[in-house]
C-alpha positions as CSV (number, residue, x, y, z in Angstrom):
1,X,77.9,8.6,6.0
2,X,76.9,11.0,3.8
3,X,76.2,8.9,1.3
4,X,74.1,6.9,3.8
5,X,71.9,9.9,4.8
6,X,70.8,10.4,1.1
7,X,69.8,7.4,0.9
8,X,67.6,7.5,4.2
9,X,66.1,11.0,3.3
10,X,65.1,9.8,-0.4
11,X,63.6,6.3,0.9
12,X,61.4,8.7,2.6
13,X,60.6,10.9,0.2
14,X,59.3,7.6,-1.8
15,X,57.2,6.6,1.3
16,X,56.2,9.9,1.5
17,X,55.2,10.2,-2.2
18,X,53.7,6.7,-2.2
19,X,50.9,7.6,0.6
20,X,50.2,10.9,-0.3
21,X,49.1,9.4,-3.8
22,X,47.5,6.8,-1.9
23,X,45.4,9.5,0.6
24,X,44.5,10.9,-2.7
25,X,43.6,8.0,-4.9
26,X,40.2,9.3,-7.1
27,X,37.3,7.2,-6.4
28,X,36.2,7.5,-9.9
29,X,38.8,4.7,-10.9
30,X,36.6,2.0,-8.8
31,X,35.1,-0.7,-11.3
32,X,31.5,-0.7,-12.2
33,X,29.2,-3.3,-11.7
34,X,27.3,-3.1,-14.5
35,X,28.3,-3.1,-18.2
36,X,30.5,0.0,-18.8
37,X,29.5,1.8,-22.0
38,X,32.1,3.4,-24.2
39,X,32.0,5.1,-27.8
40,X,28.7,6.6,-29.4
41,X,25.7,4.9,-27.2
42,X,22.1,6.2,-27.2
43,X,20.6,9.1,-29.0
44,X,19.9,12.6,-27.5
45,X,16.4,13.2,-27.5
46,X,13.8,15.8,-26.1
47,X,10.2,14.0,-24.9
48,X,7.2,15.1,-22.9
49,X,6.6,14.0,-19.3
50,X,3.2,13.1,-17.7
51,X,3.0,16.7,-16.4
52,X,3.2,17.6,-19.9
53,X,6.6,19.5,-19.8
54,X,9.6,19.1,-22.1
55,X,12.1,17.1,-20.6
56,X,15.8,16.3,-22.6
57,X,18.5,13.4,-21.7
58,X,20.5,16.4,-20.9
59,X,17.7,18.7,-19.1
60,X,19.1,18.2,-15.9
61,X,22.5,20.2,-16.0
62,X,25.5,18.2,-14.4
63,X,23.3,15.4,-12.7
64,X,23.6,11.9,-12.8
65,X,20.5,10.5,-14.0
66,X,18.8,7.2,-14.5
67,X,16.7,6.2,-18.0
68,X,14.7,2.9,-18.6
69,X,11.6,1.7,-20.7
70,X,8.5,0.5,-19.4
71,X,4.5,0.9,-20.0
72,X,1.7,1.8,-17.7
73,X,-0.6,-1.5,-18.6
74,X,2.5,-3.8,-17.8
75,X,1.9,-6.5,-15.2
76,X,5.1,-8.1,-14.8
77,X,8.5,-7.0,-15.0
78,X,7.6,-3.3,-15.4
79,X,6.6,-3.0,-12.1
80,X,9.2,-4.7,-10.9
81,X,11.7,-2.1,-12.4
82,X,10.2,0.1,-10.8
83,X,10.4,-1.1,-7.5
84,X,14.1,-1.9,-8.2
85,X,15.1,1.5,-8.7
86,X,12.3,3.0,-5.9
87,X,14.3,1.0,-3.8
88,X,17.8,2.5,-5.4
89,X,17.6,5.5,-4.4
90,X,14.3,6.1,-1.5
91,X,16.4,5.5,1.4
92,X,19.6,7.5,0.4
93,X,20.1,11.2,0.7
94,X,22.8,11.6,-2.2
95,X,20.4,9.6,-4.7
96,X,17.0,10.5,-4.1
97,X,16.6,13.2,-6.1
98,X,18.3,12.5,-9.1
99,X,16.2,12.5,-12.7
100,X,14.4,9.2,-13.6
101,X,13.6,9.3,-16.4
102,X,11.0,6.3,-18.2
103,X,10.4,6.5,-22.1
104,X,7.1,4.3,-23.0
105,X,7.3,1.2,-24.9
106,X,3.8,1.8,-25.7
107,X,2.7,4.9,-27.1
108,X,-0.8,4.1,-28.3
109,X,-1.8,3.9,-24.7
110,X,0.2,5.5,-22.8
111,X,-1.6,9.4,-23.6
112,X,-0.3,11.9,-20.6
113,X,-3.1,11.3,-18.5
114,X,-2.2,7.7,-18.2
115,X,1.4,8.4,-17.3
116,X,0.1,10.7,-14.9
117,X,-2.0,8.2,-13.6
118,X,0.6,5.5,-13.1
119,X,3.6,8.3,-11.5
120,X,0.4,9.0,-9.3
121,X,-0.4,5.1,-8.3
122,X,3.5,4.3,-7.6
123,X,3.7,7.6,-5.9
124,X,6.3,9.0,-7.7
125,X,8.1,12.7,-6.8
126,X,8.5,15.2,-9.0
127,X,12.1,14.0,-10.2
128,X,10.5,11.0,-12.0
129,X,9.5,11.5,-16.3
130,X,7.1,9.8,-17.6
131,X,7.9,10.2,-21.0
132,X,6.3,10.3,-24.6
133,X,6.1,11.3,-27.7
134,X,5.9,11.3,-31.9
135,X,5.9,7.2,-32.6
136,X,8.5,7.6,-35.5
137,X,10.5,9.7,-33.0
138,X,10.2,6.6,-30.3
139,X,11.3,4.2,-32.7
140,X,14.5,5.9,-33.3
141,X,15.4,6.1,-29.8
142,X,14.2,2.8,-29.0
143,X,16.6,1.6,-31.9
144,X,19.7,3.8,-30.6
145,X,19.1,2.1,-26.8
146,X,18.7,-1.7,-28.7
147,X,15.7,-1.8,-27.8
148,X,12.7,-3.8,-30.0
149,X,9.4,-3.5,-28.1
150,X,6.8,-6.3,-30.1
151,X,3.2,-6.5,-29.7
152,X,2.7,-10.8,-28.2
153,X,2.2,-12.2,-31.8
154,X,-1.2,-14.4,-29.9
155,X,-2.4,-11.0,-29.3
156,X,-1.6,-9.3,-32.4
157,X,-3.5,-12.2,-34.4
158,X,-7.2,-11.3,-31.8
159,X,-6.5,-7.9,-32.8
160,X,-7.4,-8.4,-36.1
161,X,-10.6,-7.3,-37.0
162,X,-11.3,-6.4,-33.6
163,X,-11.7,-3.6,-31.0
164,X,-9.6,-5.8,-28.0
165,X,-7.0,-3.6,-27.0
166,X,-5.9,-5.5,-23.9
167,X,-2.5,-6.4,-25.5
168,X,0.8,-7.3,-24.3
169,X,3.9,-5.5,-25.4
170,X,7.3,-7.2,-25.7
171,X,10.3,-5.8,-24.2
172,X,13.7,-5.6,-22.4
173,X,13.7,-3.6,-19.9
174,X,17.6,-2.1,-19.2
175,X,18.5,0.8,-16.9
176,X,20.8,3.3,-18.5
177,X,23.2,5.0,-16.2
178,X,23.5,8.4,-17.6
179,X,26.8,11.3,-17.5
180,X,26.2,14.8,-16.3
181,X,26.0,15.4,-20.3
182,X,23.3,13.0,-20.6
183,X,25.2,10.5,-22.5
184,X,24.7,6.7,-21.1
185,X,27.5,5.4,-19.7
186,X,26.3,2.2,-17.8
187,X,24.3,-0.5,-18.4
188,X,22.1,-3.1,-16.2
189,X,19.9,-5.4,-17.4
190,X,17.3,-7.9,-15.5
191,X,17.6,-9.0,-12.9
192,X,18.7,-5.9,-11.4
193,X,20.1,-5.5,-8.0
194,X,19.5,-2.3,-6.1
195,X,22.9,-2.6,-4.4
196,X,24.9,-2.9,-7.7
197,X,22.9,0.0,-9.0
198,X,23.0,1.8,-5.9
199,X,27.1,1.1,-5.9
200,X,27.4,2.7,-9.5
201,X,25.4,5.4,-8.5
202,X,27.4,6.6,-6.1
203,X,30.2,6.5,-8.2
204,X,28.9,8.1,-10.8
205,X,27.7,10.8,-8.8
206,X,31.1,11.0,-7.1
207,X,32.8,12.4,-10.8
């Protein structure tokens, strides 16, 4: 009998044990939706927004924050970026005021006063950087993100010898997920889906 009463109390304990780990389970083990990063990714760097203040990957303290690269004379799939992550994070109280931050593909044009002008045509808060800086500087982070932005060669080619500078520049256009410490740590690429990106968000916001 007594035998049989130890074994009652420490099936218990067990169940017990089991759903107090389960109550507790840390959300931060869900699966991303996007590509997972891991190991040495991206390169720390400190740009210039359209307001002209110095903004770094890791400005922003312990916040979550999203990067990308685009250019103000885009036509196609920049805007549609934007909209993507607009729609992200407008409508939710826990995401619409974290850092987004947009490095230029295209430095030539894109002087502050053009940045400033596109933040203020999409109607962008204060959270979103519009940034820029030293070309040699841009290329090194553009490498460290895989990135490869090309002038279209048909356009290059009317260039020559010419003052045309309605060009076309060539480009991916990711969205990094970035840490609290600035360091990327998801990836989605085109097409993006403002419910997957929302959905890592929160997670990543969660840690």
């Amino acid at each position: 009998m007594l035998i049989y009463r130890i074994l009652v109390l420490g099936f218990i304990g067990i169940i017990s044990l089991s759903f107090y780990q389960c109550s507790h389970t840390d959300l931060t083990t869900e699966q991303f939706v996007g590509t997972k990063l891991t190991g040495k990714f991206g390169l720390d760097f400190e740009l210039i927004d359209q307001n002209g203040k110095s903004i770094s990957n890791s400005t922003h303290g312990n916040q979550t924050a999203i990067l990308t690269f685009l250019f103000s004379a885009c036509t196609d799939v920049c805007p549609i970026v934007t909209s993507q992550i607009k729609a992200t994070i407008y409508d939710s109280k826990e995401l619409q005021n974290i850092p987004v931050m947009i490095i230029t593909v295209d430095p030539d044009r894109d002087d502050q006063q053009t940045r400033l002008r596109f933040t203020n045509k999409w109607n962008l808060p204060s959270n979103w950087h519009f940034l820029s800086g030293e070309p040699d500087l841009l290329k090194e982070i553009w490498n460290s993100y895989h990135l490869n932005p090309q002038i279209s060669q048909t356009q290059q080619q009317r260039l020559q010898g010419s003052l045309e500078t309605k060009y076309k520049i060539v480009h991916t256009t990711p969205i990094y997920l970035l840490d609290g410490k600035g360091r990327p740590k998801v990836l989605h690429s085109s097409p993006i889906n403002s419910e997957n990106l929302r959905s890592d968000l929160h997670i990543l916001v969660g840690k």
